[in-house]
BAFIGU-942176 format. One record per residue (C-alpha): x negated, y, z; residue in one letter; residue number from 1. Coordinates in steps of 0.05 Angstrom, whole numbers, plus 5000, padded with zeros to 4 digits. Each point is the difference from the previous one (the first is absolute). Layout:
{{X, Y, Z}, A, NUM}
...
% end
This chain:
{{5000, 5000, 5000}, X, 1}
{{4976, 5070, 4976}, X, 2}
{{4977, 5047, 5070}, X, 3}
{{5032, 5068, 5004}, X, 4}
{{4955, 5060, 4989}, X, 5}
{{5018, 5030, 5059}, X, 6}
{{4991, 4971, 5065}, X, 7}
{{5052, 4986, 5057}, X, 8}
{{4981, 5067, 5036}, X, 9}
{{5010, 5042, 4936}, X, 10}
{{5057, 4965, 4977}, X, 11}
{{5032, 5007, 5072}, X, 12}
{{4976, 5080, 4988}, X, 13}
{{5037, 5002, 4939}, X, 14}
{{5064, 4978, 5026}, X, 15}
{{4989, 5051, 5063}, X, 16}
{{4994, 5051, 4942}, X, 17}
{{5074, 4981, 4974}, X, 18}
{{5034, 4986, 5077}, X, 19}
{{4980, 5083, 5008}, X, 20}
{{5034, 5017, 4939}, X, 21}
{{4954, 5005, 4933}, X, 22}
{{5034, 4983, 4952}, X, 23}
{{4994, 4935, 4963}, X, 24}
{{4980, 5028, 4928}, X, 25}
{{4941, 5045, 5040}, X, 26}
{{4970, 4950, 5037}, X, 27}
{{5006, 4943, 4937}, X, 28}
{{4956, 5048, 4961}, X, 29}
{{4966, 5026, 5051}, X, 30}
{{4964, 4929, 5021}, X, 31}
{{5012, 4967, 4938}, X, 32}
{{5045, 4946, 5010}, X, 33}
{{5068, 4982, 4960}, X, 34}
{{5069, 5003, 5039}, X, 35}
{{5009, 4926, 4996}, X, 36}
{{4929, 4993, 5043}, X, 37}
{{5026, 5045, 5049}, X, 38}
{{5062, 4971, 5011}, X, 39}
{{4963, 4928, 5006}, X, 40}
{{4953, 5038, 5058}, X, 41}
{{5050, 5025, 5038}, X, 42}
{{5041, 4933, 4997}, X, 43}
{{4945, 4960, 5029}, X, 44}
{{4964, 5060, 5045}, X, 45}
{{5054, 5046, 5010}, X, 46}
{{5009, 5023, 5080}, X, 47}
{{4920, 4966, 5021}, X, 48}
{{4949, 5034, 5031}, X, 49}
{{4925, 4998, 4967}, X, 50}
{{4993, 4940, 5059}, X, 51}
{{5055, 4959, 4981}, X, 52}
{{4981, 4999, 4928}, X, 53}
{{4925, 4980, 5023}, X, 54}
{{5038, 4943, 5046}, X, 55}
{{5050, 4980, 4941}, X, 56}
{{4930, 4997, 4960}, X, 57}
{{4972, 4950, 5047}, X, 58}
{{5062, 4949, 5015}, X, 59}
{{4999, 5000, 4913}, X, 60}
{{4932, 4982, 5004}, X, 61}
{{5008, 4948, 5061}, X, 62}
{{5066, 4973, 4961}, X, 63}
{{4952, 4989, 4940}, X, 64}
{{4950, 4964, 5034}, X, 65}
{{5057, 4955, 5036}, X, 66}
{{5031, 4982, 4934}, X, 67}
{{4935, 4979, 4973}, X, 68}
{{4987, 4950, 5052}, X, 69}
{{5072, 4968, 4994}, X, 70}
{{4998, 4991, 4926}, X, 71}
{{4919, 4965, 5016}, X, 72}
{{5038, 4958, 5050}, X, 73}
{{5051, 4979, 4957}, X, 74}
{{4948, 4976, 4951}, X, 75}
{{4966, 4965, 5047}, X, 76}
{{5064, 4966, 5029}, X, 77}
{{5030, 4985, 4920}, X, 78}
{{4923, 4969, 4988}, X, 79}
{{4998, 4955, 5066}, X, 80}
{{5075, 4970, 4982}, X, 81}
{{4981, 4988, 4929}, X, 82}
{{4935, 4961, 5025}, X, 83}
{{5045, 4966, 5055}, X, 84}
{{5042, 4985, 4943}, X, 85}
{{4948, 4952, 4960}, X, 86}
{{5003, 4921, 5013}, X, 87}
{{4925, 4989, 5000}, X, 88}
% end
């Protein structure tokens, strides 16, 4: 998956910008961003603090790694039963 540009803390800036009352079409051109982009941001970081988004950045990074090791377990269960499986 592509990364953002910005960062959490700038994105979470951005959406400050628009809570105070710029408008949308100002702050689109200002930072350079489409309205659909915005709109994505503020669904996923809209209300969080600069430490939230750096704590929803771990757990996605922690939920990663955990996913990772289930799918390697499941391999390595799926491999054992298939050698269990064999009449030698």
């Amino acid at each position: 998956m592509k990364r953002s540009r910005c960062k959490e803390e700038q994105i979470i800036a951005i959406l400050k910008e628009a809570e105070a009352g710029m408008k949308l079409a100002e702050i689109v051109r200002k930072h350079g961003i489409s309205e659909q982009t915005f709109y994505r941001w503020r669904s996923k970081y809209g209300g969080m603090e600069v430490s939230e988004a750096a704590r929803l950045r771990e757990l996605e990074e922690e939920n990663r790694k955990l996913k990772r090791l289930v799918a390697d377990q499941a391999l390595d269960i799926l491999m054992l039963k298939e050698i269990n499986a064999k009449k030698w």
